[in-house]
N, CA, C and O atoms as CSV, one atom per row, in Angstrom:
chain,resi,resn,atom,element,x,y,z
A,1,UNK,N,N,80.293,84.299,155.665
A,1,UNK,CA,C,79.585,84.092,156.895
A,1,UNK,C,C,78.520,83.028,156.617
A,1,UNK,O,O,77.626,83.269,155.807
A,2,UNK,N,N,78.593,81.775,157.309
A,2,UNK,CA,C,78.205,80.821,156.885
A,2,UNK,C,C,77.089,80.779,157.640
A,2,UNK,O,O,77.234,81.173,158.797
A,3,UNK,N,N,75.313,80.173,157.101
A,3,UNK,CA,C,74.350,80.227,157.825
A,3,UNK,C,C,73.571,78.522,158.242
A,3,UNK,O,O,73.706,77.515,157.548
A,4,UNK,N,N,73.016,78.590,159.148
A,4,UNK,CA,C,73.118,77.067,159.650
A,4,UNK,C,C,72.361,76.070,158.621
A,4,UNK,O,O,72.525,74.853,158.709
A,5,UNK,N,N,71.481,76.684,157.591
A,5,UNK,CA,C,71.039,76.301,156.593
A,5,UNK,C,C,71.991,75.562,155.479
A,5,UNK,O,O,71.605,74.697,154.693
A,6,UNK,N,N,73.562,76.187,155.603
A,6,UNK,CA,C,74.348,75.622,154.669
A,6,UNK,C,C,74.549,77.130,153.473
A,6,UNK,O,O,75.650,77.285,152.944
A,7,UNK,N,N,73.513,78.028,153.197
A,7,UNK,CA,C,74.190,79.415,152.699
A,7,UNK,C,C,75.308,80.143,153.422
A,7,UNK,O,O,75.911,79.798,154.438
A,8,UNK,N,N,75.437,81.130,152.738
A,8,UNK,CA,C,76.018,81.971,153.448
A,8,UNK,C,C,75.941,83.261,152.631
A,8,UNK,O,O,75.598,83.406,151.458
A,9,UNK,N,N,76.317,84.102,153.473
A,9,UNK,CA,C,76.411,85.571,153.009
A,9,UNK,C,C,77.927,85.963,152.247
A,9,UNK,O,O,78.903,85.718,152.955
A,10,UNK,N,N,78.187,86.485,151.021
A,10,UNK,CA,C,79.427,86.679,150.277
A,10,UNK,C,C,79.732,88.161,150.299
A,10,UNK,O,O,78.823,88.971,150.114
A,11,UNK,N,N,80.959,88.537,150.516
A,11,UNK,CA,C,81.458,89.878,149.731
A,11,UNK,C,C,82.436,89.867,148.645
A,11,UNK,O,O,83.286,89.021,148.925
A,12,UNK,N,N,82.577,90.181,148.025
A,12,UNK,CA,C,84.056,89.752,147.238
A,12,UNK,C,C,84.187,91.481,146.586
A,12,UNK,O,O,83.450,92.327,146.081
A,13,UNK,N,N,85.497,91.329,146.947
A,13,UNK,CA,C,86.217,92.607,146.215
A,13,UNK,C,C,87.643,92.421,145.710
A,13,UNK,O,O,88.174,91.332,145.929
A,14,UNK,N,N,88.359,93.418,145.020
A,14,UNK,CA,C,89.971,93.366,144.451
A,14,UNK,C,C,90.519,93.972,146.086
A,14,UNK,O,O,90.066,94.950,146.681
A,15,UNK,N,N,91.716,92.955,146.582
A,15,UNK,CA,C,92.201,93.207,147.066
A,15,UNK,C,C,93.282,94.430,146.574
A,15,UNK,O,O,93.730,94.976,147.582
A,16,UNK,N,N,93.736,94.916,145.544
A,16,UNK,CA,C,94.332,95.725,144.932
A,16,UNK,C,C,93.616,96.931,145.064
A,16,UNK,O,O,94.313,97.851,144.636
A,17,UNK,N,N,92.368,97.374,145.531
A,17,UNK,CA,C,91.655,97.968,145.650
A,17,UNK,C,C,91.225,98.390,146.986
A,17,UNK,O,O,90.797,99.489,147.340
A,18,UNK,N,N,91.404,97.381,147.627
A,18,UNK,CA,C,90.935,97.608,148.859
A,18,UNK,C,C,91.804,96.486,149.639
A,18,UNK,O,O,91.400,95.324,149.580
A,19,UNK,N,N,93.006,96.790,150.384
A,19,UNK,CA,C,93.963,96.056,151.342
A,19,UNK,C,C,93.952,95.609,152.225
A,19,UNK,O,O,94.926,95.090,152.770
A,20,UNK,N,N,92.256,95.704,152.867
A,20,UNK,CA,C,91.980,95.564,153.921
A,20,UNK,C,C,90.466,95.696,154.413
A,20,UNK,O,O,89.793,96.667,154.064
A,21,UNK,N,N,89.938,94.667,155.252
A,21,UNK,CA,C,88.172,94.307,154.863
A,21,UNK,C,C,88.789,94.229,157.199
A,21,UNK,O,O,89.723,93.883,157.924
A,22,UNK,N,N,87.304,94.876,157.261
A,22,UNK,CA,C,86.837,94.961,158.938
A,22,UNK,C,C,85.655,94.175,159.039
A,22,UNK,O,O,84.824,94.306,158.141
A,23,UNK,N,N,85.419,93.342,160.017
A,23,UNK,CA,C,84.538,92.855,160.265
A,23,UNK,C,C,83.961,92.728,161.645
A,23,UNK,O,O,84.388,91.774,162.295
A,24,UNK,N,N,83.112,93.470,162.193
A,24,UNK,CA,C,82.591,93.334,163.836
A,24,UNK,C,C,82.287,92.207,163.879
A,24,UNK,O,O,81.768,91.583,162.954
A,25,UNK,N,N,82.647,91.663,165.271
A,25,UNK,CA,C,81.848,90.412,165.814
A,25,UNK,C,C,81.798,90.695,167.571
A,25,UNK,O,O,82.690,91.063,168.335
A,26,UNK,N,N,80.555,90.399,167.784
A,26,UNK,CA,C,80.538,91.038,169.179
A,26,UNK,C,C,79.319,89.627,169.800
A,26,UNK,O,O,78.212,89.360,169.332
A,27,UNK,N,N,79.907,89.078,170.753
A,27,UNK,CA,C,79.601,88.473,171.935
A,27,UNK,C,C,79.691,88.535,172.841
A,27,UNK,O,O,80.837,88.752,173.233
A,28,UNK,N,N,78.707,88.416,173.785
A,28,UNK,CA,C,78.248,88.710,175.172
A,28,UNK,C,C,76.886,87.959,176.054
A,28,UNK,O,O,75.985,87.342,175.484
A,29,UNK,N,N,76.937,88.080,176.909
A,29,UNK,CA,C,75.517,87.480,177.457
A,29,UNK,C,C,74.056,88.661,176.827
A,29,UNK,O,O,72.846,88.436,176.838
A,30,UNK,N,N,74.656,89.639,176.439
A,30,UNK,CA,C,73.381,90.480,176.203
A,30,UNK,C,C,73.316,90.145,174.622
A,30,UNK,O,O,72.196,89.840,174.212
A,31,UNK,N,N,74.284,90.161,173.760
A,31,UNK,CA,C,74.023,89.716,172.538
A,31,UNK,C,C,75.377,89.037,171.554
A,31,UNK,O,O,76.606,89.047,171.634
A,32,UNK,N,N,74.771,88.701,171.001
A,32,UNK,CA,C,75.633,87.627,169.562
A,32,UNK,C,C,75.383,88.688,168.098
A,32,UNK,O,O,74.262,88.706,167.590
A,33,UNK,N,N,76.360,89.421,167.584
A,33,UNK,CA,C,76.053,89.673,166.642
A,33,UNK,C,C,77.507,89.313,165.582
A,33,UNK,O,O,78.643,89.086,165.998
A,34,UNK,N,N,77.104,89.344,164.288
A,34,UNK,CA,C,78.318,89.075,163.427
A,34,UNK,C,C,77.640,90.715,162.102
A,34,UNK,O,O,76.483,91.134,162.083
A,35,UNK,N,N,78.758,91.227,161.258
A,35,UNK,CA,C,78.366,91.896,159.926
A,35,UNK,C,C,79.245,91.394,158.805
A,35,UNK,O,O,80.254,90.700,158.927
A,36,UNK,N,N,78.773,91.795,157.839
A,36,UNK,CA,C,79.652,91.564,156.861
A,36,UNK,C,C,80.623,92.133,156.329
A,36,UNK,O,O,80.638,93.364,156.347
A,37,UNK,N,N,81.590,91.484,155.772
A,37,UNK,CA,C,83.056,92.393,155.639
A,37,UNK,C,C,82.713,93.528,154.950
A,37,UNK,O,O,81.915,93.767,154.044
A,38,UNK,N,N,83.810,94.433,155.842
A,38,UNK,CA,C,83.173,95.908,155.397
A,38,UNK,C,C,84.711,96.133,154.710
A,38,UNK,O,O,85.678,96.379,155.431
A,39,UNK,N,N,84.865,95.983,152.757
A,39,UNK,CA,C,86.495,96.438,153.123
A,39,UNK,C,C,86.288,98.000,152.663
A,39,UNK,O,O,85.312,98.644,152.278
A,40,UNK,N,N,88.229,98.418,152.980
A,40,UNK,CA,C,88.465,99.491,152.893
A,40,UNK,C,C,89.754,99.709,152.412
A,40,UNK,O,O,90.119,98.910,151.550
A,41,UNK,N,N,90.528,100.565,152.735
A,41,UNK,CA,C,91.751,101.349,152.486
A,41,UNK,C,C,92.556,101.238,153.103
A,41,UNK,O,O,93.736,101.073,152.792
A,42,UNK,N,N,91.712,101.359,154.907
A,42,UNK,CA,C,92.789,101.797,155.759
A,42,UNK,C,C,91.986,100.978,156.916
A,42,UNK,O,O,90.820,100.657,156.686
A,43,UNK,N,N,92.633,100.616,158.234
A,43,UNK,CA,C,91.797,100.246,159.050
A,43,UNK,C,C,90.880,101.488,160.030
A,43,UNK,O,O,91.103,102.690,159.885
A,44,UNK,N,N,89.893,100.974,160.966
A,44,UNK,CA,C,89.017,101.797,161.181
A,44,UNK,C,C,89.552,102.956,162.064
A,44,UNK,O,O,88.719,103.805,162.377
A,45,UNK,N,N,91.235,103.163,162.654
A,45,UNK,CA,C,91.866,103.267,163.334
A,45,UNK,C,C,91.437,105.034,163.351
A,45,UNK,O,O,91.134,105.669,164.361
A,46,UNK,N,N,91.527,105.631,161.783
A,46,UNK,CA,C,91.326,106.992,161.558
A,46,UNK,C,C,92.374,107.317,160.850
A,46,UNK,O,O,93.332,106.648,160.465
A,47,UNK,N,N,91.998,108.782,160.674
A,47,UNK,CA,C,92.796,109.542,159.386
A,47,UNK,C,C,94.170,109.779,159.620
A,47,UNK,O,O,95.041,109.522,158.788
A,48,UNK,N,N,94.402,110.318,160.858
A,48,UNK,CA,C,96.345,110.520,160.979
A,48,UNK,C,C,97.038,108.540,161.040
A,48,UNK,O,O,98.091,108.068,160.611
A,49,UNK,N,N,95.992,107.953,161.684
A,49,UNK,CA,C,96.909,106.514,161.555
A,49,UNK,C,C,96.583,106.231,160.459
A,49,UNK,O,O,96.818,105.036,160.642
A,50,UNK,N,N,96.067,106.270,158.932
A,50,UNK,CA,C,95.835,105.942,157.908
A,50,UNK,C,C,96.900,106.958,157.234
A,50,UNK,O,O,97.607,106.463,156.356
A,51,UNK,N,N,96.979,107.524,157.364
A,51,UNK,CA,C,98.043,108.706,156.628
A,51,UNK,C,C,99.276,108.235,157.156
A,51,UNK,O,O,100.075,107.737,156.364
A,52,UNK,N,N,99.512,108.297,158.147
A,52,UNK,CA,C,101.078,107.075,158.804
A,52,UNK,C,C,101.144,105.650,158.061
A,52,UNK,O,O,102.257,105.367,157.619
A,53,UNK,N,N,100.352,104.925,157.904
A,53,UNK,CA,C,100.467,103.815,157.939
A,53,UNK,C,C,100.262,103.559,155.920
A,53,UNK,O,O,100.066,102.489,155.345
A,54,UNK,N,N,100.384,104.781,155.371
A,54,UNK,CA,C,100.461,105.156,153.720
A,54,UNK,C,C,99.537,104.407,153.214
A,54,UNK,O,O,99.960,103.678,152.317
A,55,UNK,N,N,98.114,104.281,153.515
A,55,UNK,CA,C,96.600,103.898,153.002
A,55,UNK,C,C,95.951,104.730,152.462
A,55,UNK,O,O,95.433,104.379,151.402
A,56,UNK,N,N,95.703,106.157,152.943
A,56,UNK,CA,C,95.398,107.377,152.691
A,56,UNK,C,C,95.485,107.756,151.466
A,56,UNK,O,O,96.483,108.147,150.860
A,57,UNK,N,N,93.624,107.545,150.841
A,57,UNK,CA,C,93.596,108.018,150.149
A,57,UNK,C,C,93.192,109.204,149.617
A,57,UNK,O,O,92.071,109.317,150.114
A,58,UNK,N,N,93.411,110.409,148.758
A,58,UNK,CA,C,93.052,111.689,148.761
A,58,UNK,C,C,92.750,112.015,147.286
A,58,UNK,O,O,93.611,111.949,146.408
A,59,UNK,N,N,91.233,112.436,147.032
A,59,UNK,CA,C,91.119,112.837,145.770
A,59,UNK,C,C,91.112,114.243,145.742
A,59,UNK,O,O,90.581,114.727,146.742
A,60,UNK,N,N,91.528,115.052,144.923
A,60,UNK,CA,C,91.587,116.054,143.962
A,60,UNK,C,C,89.684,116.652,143.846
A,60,UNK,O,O,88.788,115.926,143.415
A,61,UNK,N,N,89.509,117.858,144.265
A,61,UNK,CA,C,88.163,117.956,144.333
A,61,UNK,C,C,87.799,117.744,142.764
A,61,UNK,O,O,88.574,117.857,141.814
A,62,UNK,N,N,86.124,117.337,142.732
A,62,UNK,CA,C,85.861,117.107,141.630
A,62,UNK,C,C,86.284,115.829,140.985
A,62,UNK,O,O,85.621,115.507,139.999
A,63,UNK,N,N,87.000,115.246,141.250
A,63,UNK,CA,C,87.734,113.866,140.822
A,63,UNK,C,C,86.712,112.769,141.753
A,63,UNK,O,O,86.239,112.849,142.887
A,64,UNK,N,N,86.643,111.828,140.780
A,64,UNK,CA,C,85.968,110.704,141.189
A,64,UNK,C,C,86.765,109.534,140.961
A,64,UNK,O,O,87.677,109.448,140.139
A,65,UNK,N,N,86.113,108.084,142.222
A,65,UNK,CA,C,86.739,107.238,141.968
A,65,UNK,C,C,85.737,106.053,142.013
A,65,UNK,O,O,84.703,106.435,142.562
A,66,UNK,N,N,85.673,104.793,141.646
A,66,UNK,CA,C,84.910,104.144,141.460
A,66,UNK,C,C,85.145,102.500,141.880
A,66,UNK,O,O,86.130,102.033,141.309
A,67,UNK,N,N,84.527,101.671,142.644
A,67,UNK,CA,C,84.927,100.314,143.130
A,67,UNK,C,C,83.739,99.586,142.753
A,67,UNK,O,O,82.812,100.244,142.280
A,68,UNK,N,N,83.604,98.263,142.890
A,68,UNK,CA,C,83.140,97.361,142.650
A,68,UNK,C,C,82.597,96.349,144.100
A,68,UNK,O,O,83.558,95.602,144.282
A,69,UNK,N,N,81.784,96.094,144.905
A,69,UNK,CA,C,81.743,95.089,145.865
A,69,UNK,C,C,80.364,94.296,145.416
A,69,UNK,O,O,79.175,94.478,145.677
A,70,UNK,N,N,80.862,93.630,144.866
A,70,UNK,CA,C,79.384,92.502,144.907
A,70,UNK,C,C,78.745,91.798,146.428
A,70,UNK,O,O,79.530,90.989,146.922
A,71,UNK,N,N,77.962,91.922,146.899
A,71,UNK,CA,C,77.342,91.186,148.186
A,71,UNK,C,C,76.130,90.647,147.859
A,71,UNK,O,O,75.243,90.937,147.055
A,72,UNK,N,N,76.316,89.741,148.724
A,72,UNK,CA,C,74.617,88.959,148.708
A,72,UNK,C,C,74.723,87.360,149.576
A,72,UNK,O,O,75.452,87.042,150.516
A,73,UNK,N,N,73.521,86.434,148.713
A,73,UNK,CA,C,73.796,85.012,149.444
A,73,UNK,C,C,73.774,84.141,148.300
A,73,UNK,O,O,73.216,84.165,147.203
A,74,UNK,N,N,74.603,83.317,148.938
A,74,UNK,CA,C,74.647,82.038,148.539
A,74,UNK,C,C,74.002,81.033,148.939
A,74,UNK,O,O,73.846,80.946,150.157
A,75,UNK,N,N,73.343,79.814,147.939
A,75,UNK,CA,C,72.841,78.921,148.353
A,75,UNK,C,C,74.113,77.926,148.745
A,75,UNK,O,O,75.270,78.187,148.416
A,76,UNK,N,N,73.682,76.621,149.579
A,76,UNK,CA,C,74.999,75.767,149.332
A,76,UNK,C,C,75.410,75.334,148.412
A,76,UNK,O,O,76.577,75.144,148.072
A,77,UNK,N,N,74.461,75.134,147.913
A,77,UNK,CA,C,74.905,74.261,146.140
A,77,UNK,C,C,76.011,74.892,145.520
A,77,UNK,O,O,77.101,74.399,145.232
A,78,UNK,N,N,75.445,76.455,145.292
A,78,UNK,CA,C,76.053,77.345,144.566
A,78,UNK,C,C,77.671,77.522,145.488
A,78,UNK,O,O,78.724,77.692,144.873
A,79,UNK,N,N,77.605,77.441,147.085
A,79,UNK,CA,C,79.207,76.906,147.099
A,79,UNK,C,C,79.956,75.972,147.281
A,79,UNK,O,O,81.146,76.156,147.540
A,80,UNK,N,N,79.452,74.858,147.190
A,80,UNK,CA,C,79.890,74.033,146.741
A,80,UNK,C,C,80.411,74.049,145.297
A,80,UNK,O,O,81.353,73.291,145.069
A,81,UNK,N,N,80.065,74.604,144.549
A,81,UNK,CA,C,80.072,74.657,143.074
A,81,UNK,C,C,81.134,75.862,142.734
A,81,UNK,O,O,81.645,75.823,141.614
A,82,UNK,N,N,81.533,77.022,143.694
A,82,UNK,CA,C,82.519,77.254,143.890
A,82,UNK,C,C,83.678,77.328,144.367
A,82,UNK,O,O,84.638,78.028,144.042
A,83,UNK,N,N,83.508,76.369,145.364
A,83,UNK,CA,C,84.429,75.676,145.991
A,83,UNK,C,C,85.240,74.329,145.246
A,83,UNK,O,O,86.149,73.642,145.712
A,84,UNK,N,N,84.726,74.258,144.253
A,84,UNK,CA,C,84.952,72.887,143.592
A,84,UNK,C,C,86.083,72.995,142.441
A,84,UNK,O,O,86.405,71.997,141.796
């Protein structure tokens, strides 16, 4: 999400991990808003369409699981410099 400054806001995750990233964007005369990718598993649809659609994930009580999402900002430089 790019800011008029030339930053922007980053998420990065393993798609192997997560198959699928949601992102609101909502415009209107009352407001302009954007968020940042929210990923996940399954889409925001819910649990029986996530269980249909074989996203559904189910831990074992007591069992833990663990992900990684780095977020934050970028200067431009810095993407340019990954973009490169």
């Amino acid at each position: 999400m790019t800011r008029p400054d030339g930053s922007a806001f980053v998420t990065s995750f393993s798609t192997d991990e997560f198959p699928v990233a949601t992102r609101w964007i909502l415009h209107n005369p009352d407001l302009s808003v954007s968020a940042f990718a929210l990923p996940g598993t399954s889409r925001p649809e819910g649990f029986l369409a996530a269980k249909k659609a074989g996203t559904l994930i189910e831990l074992e009580p007591g069992k833990t699981r663990s992900f990684t999402v780095p977020t934050g900002l970028k200067n431009a430089d810095e993407l340019k410099e990954a973009h490169s």
